[in-house]
PQR file with spaces between the fields and no chain letter, atoms N, CA, C, O and H, PARSE charges and radii, in Angstrom:
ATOM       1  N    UNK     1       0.842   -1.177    0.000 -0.4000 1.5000
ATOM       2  CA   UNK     1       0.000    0.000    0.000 -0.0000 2.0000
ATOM       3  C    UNK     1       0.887    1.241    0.000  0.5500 1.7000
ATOM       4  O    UNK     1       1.793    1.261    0.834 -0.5500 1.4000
ATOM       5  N    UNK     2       0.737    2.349   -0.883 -0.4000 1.5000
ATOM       6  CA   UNK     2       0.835    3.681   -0.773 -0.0000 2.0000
ATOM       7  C    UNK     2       0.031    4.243   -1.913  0.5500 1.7000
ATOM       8  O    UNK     2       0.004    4.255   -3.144 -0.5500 1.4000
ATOM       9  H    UNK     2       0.001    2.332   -1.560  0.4000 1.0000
ATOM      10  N    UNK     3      -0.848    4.871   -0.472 -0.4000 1.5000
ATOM      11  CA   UNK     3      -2.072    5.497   -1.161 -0.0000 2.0000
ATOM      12  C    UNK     3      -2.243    6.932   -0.362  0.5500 1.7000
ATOM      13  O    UNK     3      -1.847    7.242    0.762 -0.5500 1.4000
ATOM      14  H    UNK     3      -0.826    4.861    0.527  0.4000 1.0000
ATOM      15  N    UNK     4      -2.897    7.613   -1.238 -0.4000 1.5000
ATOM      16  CA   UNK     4      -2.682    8.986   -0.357 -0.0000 2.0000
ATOM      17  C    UNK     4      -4.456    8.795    0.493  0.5500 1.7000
ATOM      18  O    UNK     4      -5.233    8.748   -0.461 -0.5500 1.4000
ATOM      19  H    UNK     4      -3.218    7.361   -2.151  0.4000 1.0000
ATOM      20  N    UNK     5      -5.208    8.690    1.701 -0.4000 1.5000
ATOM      21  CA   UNK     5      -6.215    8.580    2.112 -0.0000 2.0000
ATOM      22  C    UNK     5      -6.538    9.816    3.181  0.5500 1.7000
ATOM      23  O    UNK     5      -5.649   10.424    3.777 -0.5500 1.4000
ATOM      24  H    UNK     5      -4.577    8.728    2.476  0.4000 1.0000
ATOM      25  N    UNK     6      -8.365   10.159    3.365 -0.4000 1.5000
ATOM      26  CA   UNK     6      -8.119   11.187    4.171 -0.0000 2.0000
ATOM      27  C    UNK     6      -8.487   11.067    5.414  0.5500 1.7000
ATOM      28  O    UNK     6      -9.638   10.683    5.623 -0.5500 1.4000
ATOM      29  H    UNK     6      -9.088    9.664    2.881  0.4000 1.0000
ATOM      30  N    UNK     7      -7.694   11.336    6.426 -0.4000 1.5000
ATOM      31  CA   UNK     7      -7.434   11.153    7.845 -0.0000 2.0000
ATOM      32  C    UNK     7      -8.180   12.401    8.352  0.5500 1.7000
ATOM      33  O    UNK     7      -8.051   13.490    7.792 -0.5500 1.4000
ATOM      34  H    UNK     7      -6.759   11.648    6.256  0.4000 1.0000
ATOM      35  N    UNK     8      -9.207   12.149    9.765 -0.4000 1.5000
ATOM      36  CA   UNK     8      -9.894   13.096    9.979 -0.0000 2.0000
ATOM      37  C    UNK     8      -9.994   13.269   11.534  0.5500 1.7000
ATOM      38  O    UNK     8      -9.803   12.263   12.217 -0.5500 1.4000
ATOM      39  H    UNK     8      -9.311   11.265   10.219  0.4000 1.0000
ATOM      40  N    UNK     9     -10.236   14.286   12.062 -0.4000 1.5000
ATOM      41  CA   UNK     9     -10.380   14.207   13.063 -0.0000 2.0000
ATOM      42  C    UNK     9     -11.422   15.236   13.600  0.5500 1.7000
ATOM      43  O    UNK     9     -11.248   16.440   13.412 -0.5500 1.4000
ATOM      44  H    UNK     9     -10.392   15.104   11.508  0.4000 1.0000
ATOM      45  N    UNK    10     -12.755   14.640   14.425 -0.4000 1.5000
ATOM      46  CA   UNK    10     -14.074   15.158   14.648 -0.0000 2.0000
ATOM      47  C    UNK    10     -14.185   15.780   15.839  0.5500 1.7000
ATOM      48  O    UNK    10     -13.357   15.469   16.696 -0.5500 1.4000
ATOM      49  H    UNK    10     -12.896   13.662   14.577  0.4000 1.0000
ATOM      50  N    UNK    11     -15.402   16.968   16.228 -0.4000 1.5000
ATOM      51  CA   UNK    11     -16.111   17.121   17.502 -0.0000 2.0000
ATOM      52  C    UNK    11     -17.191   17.371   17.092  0.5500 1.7000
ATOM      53  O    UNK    11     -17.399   17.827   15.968 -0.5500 1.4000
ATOM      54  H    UNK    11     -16.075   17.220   15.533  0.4000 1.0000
ATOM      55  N    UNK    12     -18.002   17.133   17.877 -0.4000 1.5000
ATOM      56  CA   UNK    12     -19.882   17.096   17.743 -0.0000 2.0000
ATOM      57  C    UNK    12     -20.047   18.890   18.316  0.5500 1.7000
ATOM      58  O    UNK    12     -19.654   19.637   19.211 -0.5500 1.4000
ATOM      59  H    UNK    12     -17.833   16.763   18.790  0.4000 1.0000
ATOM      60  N    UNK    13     -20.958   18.883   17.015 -0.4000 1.5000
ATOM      61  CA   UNK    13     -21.462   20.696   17.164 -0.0000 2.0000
ATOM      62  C    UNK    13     -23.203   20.431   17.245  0.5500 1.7000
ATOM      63  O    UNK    13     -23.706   19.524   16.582 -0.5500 1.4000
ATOM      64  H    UNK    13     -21.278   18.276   16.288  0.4000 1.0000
ATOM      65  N    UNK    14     -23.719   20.984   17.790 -0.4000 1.5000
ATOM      66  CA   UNK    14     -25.630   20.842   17.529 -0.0000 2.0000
ATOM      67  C    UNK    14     -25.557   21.954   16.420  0.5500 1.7000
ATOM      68  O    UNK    14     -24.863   22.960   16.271 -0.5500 1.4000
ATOM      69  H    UNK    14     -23.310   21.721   18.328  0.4000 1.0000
ATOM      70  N    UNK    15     -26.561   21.354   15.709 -0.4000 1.5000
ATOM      71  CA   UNK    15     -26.858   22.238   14.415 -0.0000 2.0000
ATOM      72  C    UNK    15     -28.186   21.881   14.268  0.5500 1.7000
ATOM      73  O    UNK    15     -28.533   20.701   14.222 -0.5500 1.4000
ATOM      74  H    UNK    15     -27.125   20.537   15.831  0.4000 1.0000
ATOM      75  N    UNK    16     -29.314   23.242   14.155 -0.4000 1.5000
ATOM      76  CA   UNK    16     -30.584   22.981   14.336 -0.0000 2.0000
ATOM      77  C    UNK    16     -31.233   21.850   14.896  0.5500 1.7000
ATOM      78  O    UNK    16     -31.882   21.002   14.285 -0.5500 1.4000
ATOM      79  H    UNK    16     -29.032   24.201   14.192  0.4000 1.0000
ATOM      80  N    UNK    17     -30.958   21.922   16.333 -0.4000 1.5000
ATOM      81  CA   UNK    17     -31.195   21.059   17.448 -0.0000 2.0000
ATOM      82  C    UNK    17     -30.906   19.745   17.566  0.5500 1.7000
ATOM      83  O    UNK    17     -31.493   18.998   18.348 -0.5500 1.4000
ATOM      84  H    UNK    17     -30.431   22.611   16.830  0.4000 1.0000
ATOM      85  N    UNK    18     -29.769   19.315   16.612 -0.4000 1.5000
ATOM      86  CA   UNK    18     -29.176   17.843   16.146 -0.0000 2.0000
ATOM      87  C    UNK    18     -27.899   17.775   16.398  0.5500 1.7000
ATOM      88  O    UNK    18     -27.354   18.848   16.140 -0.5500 1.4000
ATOM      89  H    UNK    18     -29.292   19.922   15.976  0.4000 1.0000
ATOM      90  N    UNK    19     -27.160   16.948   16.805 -0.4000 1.5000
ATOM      91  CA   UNK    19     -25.883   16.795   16.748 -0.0000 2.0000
ATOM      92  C    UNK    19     -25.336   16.628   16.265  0.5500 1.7000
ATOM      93  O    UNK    19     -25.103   15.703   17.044 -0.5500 1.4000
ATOM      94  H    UNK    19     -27.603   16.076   17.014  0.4000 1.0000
ATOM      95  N    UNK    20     -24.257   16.455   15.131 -0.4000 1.5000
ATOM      96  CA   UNK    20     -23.414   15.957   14.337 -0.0000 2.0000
ATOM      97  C    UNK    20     -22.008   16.088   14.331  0.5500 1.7000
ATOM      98  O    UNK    20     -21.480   16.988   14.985 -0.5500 1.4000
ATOM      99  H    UNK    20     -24.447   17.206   14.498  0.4000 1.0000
ATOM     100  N    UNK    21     -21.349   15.298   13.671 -0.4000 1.5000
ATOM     101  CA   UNK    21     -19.877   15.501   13.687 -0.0000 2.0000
ATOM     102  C    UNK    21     -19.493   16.691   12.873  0.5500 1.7000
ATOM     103  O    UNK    21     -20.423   17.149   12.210 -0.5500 1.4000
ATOM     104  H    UNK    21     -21.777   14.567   13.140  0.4000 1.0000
ATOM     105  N    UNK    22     -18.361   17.294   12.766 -0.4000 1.5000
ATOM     106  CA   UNK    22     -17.828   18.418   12.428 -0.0000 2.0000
ATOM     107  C    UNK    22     -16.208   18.290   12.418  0.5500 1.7000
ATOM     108  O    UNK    22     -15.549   18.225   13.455 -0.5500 1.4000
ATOM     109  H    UNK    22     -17.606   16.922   13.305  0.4000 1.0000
ATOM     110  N    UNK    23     -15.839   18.271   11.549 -0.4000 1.5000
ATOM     111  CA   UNK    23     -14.334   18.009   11.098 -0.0000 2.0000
ATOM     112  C    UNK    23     -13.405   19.595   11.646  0.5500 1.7000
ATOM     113  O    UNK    23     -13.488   20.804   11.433 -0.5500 1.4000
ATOM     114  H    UNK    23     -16.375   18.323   10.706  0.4000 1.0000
ATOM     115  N    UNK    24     -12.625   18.740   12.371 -0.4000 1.5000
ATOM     116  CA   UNK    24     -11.466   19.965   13.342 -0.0000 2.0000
ATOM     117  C    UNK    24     -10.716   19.876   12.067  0.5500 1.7000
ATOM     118  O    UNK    24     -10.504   20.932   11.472 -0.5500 1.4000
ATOM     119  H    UNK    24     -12.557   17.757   12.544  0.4000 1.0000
ATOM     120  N    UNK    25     -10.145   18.404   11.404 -0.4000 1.5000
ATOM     121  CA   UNK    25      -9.002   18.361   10.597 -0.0000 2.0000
ATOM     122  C    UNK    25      -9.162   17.533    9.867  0.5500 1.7000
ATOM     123  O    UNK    25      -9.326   16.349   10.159 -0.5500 1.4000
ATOM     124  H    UNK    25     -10.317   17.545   11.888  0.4000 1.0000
ATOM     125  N    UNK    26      -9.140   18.089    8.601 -0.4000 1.5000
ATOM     126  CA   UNK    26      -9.540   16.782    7.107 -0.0000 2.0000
ATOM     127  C    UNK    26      -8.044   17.310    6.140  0.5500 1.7000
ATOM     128  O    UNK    26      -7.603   18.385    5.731 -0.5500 1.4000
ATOM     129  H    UNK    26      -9.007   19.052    8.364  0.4000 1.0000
ATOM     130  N    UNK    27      -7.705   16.136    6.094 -0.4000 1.5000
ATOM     131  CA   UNK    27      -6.586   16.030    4.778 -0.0000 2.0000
ATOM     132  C    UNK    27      -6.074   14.502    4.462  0.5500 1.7000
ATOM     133  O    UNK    27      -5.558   13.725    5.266 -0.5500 1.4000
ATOM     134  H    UNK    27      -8.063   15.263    6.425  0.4000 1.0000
ATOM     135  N    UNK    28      -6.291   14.333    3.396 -0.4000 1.5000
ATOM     136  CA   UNK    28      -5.527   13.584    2.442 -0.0000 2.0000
ATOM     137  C    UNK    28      -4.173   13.372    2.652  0.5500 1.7000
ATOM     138  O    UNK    28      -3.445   14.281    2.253 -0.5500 1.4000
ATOM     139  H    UNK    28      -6.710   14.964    2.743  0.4000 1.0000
ATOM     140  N    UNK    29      -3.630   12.398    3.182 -0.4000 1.5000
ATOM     141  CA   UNK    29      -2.077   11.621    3.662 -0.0000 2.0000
ATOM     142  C    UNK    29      -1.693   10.503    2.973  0.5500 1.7000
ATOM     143  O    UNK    29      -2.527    9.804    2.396 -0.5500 1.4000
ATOM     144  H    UNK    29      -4.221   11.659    3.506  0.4000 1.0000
ATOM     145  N    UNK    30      -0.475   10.247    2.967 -0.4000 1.5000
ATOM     146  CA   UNK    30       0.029    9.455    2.012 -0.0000 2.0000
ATOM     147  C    UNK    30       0.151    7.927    3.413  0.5500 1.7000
ATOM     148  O    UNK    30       0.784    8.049    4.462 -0.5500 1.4000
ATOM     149  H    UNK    30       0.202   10.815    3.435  0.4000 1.0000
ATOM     150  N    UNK    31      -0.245    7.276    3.203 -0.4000 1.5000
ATOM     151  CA   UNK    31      -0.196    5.811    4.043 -0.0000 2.0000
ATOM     152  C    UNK    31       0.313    4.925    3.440  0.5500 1.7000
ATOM     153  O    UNK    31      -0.134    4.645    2.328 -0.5500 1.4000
ATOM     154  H    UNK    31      -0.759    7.178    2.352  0.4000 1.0000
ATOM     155  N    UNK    32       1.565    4.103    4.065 -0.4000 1.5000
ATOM     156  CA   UNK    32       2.138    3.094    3.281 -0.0000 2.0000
ATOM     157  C    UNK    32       2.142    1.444    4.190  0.5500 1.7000
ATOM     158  O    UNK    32       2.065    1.324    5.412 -0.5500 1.4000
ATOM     159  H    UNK    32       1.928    4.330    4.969  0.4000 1.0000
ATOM     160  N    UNK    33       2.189    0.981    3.773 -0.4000 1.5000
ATOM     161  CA   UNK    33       2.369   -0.847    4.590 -0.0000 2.0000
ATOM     162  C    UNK    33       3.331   -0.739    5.345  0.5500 1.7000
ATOM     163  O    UNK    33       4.411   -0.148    5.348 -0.5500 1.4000
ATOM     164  H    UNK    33       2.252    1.079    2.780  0.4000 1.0000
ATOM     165  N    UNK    34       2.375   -1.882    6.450 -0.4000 1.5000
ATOM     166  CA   UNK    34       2.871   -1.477    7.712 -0.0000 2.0000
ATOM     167  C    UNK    34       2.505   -0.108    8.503  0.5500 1.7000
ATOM     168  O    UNK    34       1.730    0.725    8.034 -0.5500 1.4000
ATOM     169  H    UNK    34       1.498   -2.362    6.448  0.4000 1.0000
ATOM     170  N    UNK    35       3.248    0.047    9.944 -0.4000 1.5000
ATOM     171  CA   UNK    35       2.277    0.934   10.894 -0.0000 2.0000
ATOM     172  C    UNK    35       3.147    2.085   10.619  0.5500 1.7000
ATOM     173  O    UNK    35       4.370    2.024   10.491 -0.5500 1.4000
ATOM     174  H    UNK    35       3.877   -0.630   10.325  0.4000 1.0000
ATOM     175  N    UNK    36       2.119    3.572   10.504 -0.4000 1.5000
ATOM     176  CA   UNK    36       1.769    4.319   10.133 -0.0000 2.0000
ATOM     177  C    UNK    36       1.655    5.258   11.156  0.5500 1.7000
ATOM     178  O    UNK    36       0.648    4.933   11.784 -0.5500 1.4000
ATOM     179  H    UNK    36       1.126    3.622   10.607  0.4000 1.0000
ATOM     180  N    UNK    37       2.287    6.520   11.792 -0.4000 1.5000
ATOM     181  CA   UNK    37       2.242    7.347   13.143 -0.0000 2.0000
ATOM     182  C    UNK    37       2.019    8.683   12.902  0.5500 1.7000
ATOM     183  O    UNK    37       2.927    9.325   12.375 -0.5500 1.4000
ATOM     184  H    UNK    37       3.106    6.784   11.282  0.4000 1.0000
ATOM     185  N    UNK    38       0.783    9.331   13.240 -0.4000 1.5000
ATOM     186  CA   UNK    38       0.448   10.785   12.926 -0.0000 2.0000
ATOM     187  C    UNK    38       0.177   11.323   14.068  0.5500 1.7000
ATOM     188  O    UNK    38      -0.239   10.682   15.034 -0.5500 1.4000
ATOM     189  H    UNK    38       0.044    8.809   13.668  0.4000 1.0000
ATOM     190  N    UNK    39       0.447   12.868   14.052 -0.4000 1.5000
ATOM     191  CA   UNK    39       0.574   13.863   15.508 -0.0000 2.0000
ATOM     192  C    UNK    39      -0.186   14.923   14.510  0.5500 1.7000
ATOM     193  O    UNK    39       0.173   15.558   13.519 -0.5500 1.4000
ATOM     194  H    UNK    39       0.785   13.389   13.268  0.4000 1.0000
ATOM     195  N    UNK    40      -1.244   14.822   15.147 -0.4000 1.5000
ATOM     196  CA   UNK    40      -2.669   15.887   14.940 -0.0000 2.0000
ATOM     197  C    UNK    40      -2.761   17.151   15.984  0.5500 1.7000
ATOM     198  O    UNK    40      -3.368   17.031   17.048 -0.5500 1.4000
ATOM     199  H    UNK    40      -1.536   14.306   15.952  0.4000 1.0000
ATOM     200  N    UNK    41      -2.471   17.696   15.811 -0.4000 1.5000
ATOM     201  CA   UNK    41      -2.923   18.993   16.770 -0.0000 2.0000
ATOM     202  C    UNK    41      -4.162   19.421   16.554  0.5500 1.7000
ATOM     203  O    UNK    41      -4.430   19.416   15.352 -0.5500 1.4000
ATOM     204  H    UNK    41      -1.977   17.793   14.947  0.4000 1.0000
ATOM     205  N    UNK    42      -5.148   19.841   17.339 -0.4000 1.5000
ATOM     206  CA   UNK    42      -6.351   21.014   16.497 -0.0000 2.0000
ATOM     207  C    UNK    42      -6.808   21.859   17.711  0.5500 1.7000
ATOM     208  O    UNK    42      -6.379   21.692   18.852 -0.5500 1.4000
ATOM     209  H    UNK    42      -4.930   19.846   18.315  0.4000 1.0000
ATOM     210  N    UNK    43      -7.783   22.842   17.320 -0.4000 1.5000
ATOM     211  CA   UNK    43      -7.577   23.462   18.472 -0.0000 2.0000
ATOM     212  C    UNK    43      -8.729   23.259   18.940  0.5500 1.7000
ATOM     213  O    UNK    43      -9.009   24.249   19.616 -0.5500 1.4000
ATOM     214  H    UNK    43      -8.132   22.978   16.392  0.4000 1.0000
ATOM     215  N    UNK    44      -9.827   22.288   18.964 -0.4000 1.5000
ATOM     216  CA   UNK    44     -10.674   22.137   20.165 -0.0000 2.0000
ATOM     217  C    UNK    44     -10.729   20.934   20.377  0.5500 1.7000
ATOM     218  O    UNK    44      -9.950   20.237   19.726 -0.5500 1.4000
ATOM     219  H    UNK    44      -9.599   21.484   18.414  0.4000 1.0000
ATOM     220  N    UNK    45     -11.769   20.183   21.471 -0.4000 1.5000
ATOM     221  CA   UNK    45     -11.304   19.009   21.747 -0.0000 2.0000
ATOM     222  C    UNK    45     -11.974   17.559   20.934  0.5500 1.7000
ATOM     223  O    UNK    45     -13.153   17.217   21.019 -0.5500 1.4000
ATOM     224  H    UNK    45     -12.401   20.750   22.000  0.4000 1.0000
ATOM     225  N    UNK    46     -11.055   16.939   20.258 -0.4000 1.5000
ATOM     226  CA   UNK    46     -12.108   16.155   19.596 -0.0000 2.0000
ATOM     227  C    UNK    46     -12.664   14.823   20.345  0.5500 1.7000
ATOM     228  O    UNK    46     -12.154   14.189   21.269 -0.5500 1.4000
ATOM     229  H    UNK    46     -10.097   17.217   20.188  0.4000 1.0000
ATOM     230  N    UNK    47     -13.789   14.626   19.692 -0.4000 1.5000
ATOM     231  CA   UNK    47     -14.218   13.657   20.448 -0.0000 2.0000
ATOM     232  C    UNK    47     -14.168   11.679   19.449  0.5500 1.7000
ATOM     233  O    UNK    47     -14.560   10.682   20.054 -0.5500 1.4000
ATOM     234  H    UNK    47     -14.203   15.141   18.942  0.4000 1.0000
ATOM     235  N    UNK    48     -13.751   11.621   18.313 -0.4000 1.5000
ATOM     236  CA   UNK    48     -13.315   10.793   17.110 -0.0000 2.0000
ATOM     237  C    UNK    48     -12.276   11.193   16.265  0.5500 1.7000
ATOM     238  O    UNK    48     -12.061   12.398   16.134 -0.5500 1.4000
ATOM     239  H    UNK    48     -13.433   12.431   17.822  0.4000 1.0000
ATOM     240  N    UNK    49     -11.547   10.305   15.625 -0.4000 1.5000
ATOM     241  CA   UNK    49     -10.362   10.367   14.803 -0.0000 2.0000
ATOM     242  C    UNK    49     -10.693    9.326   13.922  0.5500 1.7000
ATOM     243  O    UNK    49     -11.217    8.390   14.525 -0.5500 1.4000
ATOM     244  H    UNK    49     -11.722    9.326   15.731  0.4000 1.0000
ATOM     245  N    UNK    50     -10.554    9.115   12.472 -0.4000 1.5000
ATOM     246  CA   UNK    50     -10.553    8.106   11.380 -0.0000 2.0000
ATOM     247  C    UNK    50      -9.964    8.153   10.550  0.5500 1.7000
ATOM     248  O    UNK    50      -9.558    9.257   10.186 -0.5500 1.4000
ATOM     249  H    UNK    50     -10.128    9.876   11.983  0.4000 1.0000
ATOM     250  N    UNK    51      -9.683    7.200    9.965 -0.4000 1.5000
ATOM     251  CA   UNK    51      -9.217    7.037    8.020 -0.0000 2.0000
ATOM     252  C    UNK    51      -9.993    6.703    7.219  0.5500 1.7000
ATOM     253  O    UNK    51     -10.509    5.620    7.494 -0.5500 1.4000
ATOM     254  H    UNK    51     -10.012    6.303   10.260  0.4000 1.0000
ATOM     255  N    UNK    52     -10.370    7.207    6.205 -0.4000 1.5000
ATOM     256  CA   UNK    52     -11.250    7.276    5.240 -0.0000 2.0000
ATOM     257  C    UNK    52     -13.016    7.421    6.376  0.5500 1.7000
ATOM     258  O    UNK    52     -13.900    6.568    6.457 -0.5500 1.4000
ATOM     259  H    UNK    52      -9.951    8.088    5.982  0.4000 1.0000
ATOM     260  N    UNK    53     -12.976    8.378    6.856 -0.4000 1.5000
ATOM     261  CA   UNK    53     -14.056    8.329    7.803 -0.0000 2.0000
ATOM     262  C    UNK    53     -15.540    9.004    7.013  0.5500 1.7000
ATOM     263  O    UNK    53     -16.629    9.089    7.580 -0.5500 1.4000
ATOM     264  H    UNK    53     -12.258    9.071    6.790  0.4000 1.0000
ATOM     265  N    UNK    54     -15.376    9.254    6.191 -0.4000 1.5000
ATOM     266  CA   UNK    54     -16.607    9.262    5.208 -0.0000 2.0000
ATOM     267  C    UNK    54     -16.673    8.355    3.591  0.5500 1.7000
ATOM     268  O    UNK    54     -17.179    8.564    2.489 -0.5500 1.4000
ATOM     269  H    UNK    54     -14.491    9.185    5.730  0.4000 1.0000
ATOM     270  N    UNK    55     -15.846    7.273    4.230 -0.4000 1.5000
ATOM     271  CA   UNK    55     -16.339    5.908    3.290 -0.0000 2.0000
ATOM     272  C    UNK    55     -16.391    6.728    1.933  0.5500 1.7000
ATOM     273  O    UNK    55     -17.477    7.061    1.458 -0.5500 1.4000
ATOM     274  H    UNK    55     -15.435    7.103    5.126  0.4000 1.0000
ATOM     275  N    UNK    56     -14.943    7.108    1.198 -0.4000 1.5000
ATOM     276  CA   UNK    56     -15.114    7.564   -0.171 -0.0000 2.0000
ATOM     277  C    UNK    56     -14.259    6.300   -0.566  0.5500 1.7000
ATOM     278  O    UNK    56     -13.937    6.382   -1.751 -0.5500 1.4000
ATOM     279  H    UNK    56     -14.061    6.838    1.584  0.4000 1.0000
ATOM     280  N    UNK    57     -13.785    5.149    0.045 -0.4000 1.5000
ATOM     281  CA   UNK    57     -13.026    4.169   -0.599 -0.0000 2.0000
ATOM     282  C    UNK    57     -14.259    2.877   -0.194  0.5500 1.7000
ATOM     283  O    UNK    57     -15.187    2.892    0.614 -0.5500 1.4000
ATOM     284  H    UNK    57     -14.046    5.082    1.007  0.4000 1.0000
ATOM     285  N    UNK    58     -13.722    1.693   -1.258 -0.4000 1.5000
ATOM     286  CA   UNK    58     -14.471    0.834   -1.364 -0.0000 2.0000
ATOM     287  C    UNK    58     -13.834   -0.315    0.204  0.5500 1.7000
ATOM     288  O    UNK    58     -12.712   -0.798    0.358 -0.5500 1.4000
ATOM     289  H    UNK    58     -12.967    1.681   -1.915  0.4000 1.0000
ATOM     290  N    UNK    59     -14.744   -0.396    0.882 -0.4000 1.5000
ATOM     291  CA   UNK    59     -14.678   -1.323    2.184 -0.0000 2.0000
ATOM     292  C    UNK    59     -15.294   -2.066    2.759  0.5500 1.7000
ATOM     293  O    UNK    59     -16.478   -1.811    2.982 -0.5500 1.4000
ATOM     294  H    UNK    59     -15.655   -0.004    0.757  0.4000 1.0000
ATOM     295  N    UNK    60     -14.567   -3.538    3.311 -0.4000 1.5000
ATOM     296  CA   UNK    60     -15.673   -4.342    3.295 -0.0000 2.0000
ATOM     297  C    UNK    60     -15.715   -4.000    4.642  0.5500 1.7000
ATOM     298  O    UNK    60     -16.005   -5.107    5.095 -0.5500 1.4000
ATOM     299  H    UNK    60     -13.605   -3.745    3.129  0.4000 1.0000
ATOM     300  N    UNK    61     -15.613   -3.062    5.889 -0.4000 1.5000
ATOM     301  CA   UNK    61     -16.186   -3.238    7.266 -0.0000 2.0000
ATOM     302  C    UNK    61     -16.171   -1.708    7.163  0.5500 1.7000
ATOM     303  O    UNK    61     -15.347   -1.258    7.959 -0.5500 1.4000
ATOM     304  H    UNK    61     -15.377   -2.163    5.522  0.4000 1.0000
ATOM     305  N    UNK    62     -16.546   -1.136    6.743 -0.4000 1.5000
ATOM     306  CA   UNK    62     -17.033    0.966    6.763 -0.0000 2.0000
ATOM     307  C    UNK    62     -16.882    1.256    7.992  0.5500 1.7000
ATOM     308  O    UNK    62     -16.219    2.245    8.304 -0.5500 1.4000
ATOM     309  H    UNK    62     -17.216   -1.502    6.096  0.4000 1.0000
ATOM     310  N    UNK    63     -17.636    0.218    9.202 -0.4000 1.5000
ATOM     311  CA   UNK    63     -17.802    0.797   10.546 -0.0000 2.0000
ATOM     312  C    UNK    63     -17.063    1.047   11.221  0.5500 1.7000
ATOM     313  O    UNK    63     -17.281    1.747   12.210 -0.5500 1.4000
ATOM     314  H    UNK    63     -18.175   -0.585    8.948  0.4000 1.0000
ATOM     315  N    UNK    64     -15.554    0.396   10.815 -0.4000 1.5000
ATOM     316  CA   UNK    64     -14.079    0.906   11.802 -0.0000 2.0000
ATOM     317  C    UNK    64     -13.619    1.521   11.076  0.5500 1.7000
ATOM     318  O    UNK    64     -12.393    1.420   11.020 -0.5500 1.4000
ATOM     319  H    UNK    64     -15.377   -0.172   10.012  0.4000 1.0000
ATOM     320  N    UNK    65     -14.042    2.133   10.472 -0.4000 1.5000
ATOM     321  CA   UNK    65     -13.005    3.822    9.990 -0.0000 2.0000
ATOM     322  C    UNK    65     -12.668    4.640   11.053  0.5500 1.7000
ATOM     323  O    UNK    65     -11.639    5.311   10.968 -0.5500 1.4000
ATOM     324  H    UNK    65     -15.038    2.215   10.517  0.4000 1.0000
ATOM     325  N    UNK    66     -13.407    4.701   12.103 -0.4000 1.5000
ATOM     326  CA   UNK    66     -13.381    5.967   13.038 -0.0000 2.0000
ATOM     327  C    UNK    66     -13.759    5.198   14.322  0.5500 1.7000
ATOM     328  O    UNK    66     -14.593    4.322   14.550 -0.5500 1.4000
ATOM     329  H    UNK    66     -14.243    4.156   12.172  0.4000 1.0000
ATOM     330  N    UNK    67     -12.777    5.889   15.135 -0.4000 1.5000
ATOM     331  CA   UNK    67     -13.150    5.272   16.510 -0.0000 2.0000
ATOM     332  C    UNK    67     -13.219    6.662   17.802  0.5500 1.7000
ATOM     333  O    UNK    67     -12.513    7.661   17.940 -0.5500 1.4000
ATOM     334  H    UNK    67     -12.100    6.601   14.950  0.4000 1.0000
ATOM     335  N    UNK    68     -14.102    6.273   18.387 -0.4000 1.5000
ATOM     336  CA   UNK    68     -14.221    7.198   19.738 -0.0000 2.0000
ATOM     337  C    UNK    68     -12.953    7.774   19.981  0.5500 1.7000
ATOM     338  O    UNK    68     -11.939    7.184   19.608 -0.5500 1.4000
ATOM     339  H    UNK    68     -14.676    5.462   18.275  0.4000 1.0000
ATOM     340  N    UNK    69     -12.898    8.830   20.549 -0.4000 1.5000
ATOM     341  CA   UNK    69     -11.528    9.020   21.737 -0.0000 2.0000
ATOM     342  C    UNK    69     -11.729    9.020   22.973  0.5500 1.7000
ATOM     343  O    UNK    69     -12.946    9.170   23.085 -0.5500 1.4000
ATOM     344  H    UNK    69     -13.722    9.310   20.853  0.4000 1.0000
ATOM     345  N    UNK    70     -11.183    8.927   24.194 -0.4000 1.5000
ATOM     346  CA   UNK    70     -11.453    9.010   25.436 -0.0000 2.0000
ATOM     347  C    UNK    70     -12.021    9.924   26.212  0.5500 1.7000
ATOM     348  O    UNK    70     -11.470    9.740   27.297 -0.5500 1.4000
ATOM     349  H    UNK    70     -10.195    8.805   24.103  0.4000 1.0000
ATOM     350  N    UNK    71     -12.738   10.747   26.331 -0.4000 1.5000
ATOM     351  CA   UNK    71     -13.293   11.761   26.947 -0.0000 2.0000
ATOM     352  C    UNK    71     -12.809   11.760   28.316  0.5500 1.7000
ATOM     353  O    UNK    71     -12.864   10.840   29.132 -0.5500 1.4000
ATOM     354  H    UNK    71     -13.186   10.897   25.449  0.4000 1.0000
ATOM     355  N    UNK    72     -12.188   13.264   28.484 -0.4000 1.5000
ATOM     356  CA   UNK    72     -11.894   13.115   30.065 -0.0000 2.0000
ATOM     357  C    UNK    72     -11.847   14.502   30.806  0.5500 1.7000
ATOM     358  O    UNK    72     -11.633   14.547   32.018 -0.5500 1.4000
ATOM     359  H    UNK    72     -12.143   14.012   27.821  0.4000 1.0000
């Protein structure tokens, strides 16, 4: 694998009385085989981080693109 994919990182905003995710940090990264180490800064607190987290690549399990972060 080296593919450039986009790595994201979320916090939940209410928007007309709904919650949704809201991207702190979206960009397109180059990922190669084998493990892979990124240092995200943003400036509020997120509450999810993913790769390809809006399923624009073809996948057979979509649902682990993105995983919680720890709230604390």
């Amino acid at each position: 694998m080296n593919d450039w994919i986009d790595i994201a990182v979320l916090t939940e905003r209410k928007v007309n009385g709904k919650w949704r995710d809201e991207p702190l940090y979206r960009r397109k990264t180059r990922l190669k085989a084998g493990t892979n180490k990124l240092e995200i800064l943003v400036s509020e607190k997120p509450v999810k981080a993913g790769i390809d987290p809006f399923n624009e690549l073809i996948d057979r399990d979509p649902d682990d693109n993105v995983k919680n972060l720890p709230r604390s």
